[in-house]
N, C-alpha and C positions, 0 to 999 in steps of 0.2 A: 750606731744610730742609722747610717746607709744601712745598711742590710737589710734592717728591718723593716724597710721602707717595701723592697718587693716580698716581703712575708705578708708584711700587710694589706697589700692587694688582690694577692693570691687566692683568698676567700671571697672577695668580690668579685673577680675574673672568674670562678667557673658555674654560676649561673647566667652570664653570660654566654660564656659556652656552651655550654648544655643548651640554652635557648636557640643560637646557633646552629646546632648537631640536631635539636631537632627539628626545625624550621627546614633545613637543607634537606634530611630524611622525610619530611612530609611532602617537599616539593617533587619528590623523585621518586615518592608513591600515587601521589595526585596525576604527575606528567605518565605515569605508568596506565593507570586506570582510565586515566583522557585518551590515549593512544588507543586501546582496546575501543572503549566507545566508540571514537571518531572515525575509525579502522571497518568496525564494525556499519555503522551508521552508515559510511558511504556504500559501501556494496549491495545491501539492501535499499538504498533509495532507489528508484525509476529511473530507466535508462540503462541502453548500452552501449557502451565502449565501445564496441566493436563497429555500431551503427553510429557513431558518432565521430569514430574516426575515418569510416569511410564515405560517410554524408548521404547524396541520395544515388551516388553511382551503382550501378548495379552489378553484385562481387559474386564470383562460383564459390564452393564454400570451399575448395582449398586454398581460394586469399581470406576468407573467415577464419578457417583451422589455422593459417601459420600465423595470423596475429592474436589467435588466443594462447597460441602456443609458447608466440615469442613474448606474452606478456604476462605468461603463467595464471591465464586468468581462468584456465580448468582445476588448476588445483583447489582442495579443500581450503575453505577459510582461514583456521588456527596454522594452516604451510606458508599463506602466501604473508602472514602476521609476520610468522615465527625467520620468515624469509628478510622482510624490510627493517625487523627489531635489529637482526644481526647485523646489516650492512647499518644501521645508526648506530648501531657500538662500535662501529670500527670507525667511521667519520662519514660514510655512505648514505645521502637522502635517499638517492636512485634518482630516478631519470624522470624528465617531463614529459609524459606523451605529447601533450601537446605543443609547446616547444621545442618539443626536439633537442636538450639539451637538458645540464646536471638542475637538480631540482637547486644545490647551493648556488650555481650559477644565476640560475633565474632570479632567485633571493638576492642573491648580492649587487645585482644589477639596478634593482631597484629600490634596497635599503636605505641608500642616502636620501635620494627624495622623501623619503615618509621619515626617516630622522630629522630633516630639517623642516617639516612641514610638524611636526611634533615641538619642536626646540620653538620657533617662531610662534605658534599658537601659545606654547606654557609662558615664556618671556611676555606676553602681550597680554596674559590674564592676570599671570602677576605684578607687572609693570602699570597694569589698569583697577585690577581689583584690591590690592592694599590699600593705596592710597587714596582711593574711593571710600572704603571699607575706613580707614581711620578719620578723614573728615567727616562721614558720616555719623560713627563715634562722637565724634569730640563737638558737633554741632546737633546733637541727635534732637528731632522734633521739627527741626530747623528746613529751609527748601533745601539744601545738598543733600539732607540725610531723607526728605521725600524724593528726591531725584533719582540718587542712589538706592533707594526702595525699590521704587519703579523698575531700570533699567535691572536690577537685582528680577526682579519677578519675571519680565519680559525674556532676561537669558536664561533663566530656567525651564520657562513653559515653551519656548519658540526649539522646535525640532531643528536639527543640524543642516535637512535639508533645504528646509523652509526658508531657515536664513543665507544659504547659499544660494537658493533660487531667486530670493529677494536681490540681496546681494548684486550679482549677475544682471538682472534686469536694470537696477538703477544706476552700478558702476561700469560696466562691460556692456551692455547695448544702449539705456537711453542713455548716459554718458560714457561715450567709447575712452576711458582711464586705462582701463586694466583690460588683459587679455580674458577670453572668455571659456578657452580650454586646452591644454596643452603643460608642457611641464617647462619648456623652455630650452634656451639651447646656452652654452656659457651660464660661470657663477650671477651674473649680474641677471641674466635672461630670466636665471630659474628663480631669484630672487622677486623679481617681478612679479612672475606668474603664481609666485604661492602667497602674495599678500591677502590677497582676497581668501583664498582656502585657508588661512592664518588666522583671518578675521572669524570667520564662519566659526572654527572650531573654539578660538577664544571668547566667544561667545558667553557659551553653556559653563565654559570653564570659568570665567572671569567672574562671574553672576556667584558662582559659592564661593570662588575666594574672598569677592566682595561680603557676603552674608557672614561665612568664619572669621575675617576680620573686624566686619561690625560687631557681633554677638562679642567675640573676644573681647575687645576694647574696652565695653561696653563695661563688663566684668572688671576688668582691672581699675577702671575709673573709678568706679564704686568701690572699691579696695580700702579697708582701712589708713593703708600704707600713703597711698595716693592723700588721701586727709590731711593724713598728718602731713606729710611731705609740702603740702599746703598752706600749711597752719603755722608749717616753719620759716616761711617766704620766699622759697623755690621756687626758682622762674617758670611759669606755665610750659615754655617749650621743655623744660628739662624732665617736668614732670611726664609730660607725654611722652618723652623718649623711653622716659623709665616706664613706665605701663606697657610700651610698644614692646621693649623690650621683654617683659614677660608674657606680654602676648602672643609672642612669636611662638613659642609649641606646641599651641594649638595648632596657630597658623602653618608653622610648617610641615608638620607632621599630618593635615588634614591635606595641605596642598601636593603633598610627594603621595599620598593615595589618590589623589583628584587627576593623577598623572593613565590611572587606571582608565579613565575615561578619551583621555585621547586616542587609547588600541581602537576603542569602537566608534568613535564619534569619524574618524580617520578613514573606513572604509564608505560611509557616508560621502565625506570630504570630498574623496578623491574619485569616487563615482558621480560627485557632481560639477565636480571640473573637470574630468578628462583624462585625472595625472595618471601618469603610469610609476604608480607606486606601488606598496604592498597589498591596498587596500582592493584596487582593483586589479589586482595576482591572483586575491582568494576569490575576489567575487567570479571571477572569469572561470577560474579552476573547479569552481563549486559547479558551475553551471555543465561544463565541460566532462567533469566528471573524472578530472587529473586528479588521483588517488594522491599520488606522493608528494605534489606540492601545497594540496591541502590538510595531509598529513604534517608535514615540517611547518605549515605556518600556523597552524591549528597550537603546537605543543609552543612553539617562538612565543607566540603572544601569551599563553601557558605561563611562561617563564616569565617573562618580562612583567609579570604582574604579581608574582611572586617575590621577585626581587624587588621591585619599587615597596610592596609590604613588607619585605625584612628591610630596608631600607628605613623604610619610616619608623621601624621598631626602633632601630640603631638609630636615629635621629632623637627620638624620642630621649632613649638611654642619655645622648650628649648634651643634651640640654637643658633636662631635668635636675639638677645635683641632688633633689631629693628620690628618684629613683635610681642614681647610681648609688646611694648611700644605705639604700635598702640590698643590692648586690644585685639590681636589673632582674629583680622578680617580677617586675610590673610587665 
């Protein structure tokens, strides 16, 4: 009878796999074609490196020749590609020009601030937008389930800037609370300083968790099951747990995609306070015209958006028993 217990999985397990194998191979053809473009794209934009690295001083052209030279920027296109592909298959970004230093360096420096500026915003949309989203549910028509409307419409339509600039005006200058730009110095410092950028981005984000919780609910309450569950004299709290309860795959599976929105709402963010994070890395590097570290954060967030979608797939599969029982074809 054991035995046959991993026989019988075995046929469930490899559509799983397969979904897997190929989610991973599509990732690593997509980050392929993105690198090409992105590679592409920047060298034809306007501007030169050359004239940007040496400002408005006035250069002979053999300090022009030795930094095209040294920065291989005579070579043909598909050389200097096929040059940067190689050193990222061995673990190699290449080098910041403008930094002056490794492009994973530069990254790594500022990783943590935009993780924890990411982690604080998602906690504070879902710590705000569920439980919003379910008493709006379960009082729907009602003033929390107009309030929660409201505030629902307001974080959707109000731009990231917007509310950061608001923000700032009312908390940071006419009530000097919070700091008004900088990332902070010490755990506690930097904590400080990204409540307000926390707020800003859970915002936009809060506002559809709130919406995907309401509409869920909404669904489940009207359920058959929920009736009857009723009808049998099940305590109302119970029964809301049970609806919440299958509400949640929606919910969570919508909120681990909704995480997709943080990559971009995040350069926003932190261009409008100050931080020295990743978001303002790209934006500087974009303008700068630092090939390689907008190359490596171009494909980062590539990725990262990738994996929170196989993520949510695989959330989906654990939660559902009726699409693990189908063998994760869904």
């Amino acid at each position: 009878m054991t035995e046959s217990l991993p026989t019988a999985r075995a046929p469930r397990l490899r559509p799983i796999g397969r979904m897997l194998a190929v989610r991973v191979l599509g990732t690593v053809a997509i980050l392929f074609v993105l690198s090409i473009v992105v590679f592409s794209m920047l060298h034809l934009a306007p501007g030169d490196l050359v004239k940007t690295l040496l400002g408005t001083r006035p250069a002979s052209p053999e300090a022009v020749a030795a930094i095209r030279e040294q920065y291989h920027l005579d070579d043909p296109l598909p050389v200097q590609y096929l040059r940067w592909l190689g050193g990222v298959l061995t673990g190699d970004f290449g080098q910041s020009i403008r930094l002056q230093t490794s492009v994973a360096d530069a990254i790594g420096s500022r990783l943590g601030l935009t993780l924890a500026l990411c982690g604080l915003a998602f906690v504070a949309a879902i710590g705000s937008g569920i439980p919003l989203g379910v008493q709006s549910a379960v009082r729907a028509g009602g003033v929390l389930d107009r309030i929660g409307t409201a505030l629902g419409v307001i974080g959707l339509s109000a731009p990231t800037f917007a509310v950061g600039l608001l923000l700032l005006y009312v908390f940071a200058y006419y009530l000097p609370i919070f700091p008004v730009y900088g990332g902070g110095r010490g755990p506690l410092d930097t904590l400080y300083h990204l409540i307000l950028p926390a707020i800003t981005l859970a915002a936009g984000l809060g506002a559809i968790v709130l919406k995907l919780t309401r509409t869920a609910m909404l669904r489940e309450l009207d359920a058959d099951y929920v009736t009857s569950a009723r009808a049998r004299g099940i305590p109302e709290g119970r029964v809301r747990r049970l609806a919440l309860r299958n509400a949640a795959i929606p919910i969570v599976t919508g909120a681990s995609l909704l995480l997709t929105f943080l990559v971009g709402g995040t350069v926003l963010a932190e261009t409008t306070y100050a931080l020295p994070g990743l978001g303002t890395l790209l934006q500087d590097s974009v303008l700068f015209k630092d090939l390689a570290v907008v190359q490596a954060l171009t494909l980062l967030v590539a990725l990262v958006i990738a994996v929170i979608a196989l993520l949510a797939d695989l959330a989906y599969l654990l939660l559902d028993p009726r699409v693990r029982a189908k063998g994760g074809t869904a």
